[in-house]
FITORZA-347434 format. One record per residue: x, y, z of N, C-alpha, C in turn; residue number from 1; residue in three letters. Coordinates in steps of 0.001 Angstrom, whole numbers. Each point is the difference from the previous one (the first is absolute). Last residue first. Layout:
N
> X,Y,Z,X,Y,Z,X,Y,Z,NUM,ALA
...
! end
This chain:
136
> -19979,6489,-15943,848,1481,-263,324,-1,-1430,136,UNK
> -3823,-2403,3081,786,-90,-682,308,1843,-170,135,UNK
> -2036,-3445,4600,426,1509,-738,609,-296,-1254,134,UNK
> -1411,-2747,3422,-642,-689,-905,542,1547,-1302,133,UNK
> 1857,-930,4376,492,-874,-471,-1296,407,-1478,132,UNK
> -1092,3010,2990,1485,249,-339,616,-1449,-463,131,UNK
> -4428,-286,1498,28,785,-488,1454,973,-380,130,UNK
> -95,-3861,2767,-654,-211,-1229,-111,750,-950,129,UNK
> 1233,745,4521,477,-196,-1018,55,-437,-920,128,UNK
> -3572,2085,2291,1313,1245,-202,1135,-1133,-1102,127,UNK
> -3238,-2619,1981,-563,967,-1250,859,1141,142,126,UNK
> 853,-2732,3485,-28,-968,-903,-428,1144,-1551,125,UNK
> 60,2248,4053,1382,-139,-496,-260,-1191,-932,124,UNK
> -3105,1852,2761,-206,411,-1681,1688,-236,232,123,UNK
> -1302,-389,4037,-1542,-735,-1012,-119,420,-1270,122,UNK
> 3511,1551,3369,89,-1632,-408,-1293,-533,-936,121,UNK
> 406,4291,778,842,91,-987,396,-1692,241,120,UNK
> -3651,2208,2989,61,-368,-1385,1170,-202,-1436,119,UNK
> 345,33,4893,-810,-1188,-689,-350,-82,-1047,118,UNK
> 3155,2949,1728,438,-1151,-221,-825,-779,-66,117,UNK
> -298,4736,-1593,-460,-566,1109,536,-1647,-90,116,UNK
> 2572,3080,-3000,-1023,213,299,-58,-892,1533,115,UNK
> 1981,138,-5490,291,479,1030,-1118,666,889,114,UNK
> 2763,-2186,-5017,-1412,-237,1025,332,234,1266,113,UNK
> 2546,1134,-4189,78,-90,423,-1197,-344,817,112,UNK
> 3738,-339,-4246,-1684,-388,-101,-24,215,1829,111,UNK
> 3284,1628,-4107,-117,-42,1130,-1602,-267,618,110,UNK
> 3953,-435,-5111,-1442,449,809,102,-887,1493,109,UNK
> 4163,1601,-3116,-390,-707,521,-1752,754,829,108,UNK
> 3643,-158,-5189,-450,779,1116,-854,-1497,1174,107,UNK
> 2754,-898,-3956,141,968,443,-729,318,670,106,UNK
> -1945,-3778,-1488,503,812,-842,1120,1167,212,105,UNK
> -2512,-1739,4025,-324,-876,-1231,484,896,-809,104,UNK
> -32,-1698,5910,854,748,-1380,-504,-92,-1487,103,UNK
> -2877,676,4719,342,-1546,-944,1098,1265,-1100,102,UNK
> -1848,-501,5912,1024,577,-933,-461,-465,-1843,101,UNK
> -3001,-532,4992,483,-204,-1151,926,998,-1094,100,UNK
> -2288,-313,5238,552,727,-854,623,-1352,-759,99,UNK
> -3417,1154,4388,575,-1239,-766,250,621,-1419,98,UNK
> -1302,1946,5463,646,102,-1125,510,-982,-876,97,UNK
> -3343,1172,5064,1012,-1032,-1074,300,663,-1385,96,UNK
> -1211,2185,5328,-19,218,-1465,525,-1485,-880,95,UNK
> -1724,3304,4578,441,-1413,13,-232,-124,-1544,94,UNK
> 375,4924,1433,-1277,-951,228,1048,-812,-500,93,UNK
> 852,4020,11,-101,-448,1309,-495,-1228,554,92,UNK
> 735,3385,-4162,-1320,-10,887,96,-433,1288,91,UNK
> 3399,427,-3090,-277,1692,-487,-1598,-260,1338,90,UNK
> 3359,-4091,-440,262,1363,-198,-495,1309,780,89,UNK
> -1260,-5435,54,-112,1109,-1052,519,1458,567,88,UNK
> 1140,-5306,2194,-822,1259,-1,370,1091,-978,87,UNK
> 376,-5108,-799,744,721,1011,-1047,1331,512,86,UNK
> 1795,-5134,-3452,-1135,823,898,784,1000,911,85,UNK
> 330,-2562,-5334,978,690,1052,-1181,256,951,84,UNK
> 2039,-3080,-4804,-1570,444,786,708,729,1603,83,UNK
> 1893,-301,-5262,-121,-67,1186,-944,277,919,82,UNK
> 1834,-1977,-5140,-1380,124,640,606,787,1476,81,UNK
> 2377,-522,-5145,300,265,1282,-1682,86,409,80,UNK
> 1073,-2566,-4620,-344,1516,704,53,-280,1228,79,UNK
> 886,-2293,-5360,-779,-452,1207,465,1708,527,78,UNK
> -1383,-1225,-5243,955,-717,716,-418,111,2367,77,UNK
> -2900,1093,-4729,1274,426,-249,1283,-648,980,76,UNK
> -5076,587,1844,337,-405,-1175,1990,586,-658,75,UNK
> -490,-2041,4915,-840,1399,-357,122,-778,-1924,74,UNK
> 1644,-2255,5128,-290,52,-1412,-889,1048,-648,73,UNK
> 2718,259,4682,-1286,-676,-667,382,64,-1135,72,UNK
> 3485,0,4821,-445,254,-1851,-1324,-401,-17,71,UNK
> 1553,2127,4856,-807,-747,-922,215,-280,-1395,70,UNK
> 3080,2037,4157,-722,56,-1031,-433,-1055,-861,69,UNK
> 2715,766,4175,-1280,-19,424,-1002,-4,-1548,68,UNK
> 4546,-157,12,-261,-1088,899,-975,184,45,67,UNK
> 1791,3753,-1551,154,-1292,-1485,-603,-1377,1046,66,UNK
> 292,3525,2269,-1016,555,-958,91,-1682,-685,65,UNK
> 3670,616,2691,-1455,-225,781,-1389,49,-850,64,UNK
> 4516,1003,-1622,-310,-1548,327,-1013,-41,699,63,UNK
> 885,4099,-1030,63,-727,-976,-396,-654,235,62,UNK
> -1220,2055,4456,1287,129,-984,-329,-636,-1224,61,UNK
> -3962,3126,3024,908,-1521,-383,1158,209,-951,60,UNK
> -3022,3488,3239,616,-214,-1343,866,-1356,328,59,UNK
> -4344,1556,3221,1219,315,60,857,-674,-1128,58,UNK
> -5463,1569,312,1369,-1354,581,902,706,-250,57,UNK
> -4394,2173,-233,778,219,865,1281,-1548,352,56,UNK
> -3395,993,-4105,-45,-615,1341,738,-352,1130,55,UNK
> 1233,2347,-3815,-1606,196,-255,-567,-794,1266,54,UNK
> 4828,-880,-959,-253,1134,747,-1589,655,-231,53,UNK
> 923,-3873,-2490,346,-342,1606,-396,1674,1130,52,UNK
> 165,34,-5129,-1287,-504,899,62,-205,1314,51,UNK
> 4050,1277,-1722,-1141,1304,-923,-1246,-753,1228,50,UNK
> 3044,-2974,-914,523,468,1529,-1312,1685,4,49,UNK
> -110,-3346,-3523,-62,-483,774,294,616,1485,48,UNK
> 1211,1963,-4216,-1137,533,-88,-569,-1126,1644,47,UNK
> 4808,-287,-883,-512,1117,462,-1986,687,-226,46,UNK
> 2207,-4240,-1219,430,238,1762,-414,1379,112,45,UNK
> -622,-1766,-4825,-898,-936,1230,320,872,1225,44,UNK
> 502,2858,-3503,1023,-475,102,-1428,-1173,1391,43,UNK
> -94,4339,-3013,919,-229,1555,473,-779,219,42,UNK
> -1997,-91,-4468,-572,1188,1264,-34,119,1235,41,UNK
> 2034,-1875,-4383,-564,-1362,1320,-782,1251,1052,40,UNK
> -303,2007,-4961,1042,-1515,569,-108,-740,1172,39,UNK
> -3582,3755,-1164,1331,-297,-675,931,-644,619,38,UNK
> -4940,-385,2096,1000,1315,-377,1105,-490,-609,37,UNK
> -5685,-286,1945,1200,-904,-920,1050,1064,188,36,UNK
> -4822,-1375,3082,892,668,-689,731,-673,-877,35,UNK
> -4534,-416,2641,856,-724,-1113,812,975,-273,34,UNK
> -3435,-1211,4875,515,1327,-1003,1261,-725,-1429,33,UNK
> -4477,-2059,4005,929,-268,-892,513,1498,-383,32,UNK
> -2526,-609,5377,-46,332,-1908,1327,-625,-576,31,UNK
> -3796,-181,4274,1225,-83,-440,129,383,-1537,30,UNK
> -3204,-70,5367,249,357,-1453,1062,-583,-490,29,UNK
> -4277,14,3932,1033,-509,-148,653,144,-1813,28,UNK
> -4388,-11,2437,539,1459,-589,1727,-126,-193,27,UNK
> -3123,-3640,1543,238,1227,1093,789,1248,-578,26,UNK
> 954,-4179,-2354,-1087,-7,480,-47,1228,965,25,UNK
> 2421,767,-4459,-757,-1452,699,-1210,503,1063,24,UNK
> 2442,2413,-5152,-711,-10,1542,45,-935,461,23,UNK
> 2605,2007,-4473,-565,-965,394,-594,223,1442,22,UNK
> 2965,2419,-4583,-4,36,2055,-1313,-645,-152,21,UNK
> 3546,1188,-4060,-980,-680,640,82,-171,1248,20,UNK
> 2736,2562,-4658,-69,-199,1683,-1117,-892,-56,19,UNK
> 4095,1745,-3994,-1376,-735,496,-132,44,1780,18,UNK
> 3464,1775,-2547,-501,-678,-1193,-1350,163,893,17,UNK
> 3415,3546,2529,-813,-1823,-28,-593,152,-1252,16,UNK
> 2264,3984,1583,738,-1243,66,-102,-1117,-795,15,UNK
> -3011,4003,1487,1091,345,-758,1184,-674,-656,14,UNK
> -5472,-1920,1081,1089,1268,1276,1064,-5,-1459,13,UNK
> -4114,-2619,57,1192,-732,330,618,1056,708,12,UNK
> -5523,-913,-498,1399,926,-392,1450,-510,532,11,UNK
> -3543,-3282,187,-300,1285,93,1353,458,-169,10,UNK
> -3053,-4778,-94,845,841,-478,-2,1296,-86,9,UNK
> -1907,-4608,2698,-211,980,-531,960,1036,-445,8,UNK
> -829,-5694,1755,1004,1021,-766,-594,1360,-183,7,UNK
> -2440,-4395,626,-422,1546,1268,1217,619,-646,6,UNK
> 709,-4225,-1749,-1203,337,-46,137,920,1666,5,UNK
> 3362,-2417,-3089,158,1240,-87,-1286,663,621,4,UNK
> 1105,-4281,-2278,340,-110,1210,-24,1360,750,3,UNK
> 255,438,-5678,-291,-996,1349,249,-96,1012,2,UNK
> -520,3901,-3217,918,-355,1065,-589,-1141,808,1,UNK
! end
């Protein structure tokens, strides 16, 4: 995994292909999680609003999603990026969220980085790299 350096991999959970959680400075954390699921698996607006509410925002319309969304180029063709800040949920804490959609074959994988906003700005160049460099 080029570009990929401190990445450590640990159990994914019931859901997830894959996990990685990373450290910065002051104990400061974040992690990647990879899901997939049969056909569009909700759907851009609704897995986008899924995250939104992970950080206490309040749900966007279609057009709002489709306005705020990133294409990248991935292998196979391109992919929804959204980058989101807010507060986490379940802790309380000031949170960035940068989510990649990629449709491939029928089903769609879910690339998510999520965490301390410094460190999820100091690994968003290698988060997306590391989902543009993915073959399916």
């Amino acid at each position: 995994m080029a570009g990929t350096s401190g990445w450590q991999e640990v159990p994914g959970g019931q859901f997830l292909i894959a996990k990685f959680t990373f450290t910065g400075e002051s104990g400061a954390a974040a992690a990647v999680n990879i899901s997939r699921s049969p056909g569009e698996g909700g759907g851009l607006v609704g897995n986008v609003n899924r995250w939104r509410g992970q950080l206490g925002l309040a749900p966007l319309s279609e057009a709002e999603v489709n306005k705020s969304a990133t294409a990248i180029d991935v292998q196979g063709g391109k992919a929804s990026l959204m980058d989101l800040s807010g507060t986490d949920a379940r802790t309380g804490q000031p949170t960035r969220l940068v989510g990649v959609m990629v449709p491939q074959s029928g089903q769609t994988w879910f690339y998510k980085l999520m965490g301390n906003a410094k460190v999820v700005e100091s690994q968003k160049d290698a988060f997306t790299k590391f989902v543009q460099g993915v073959k399916y």
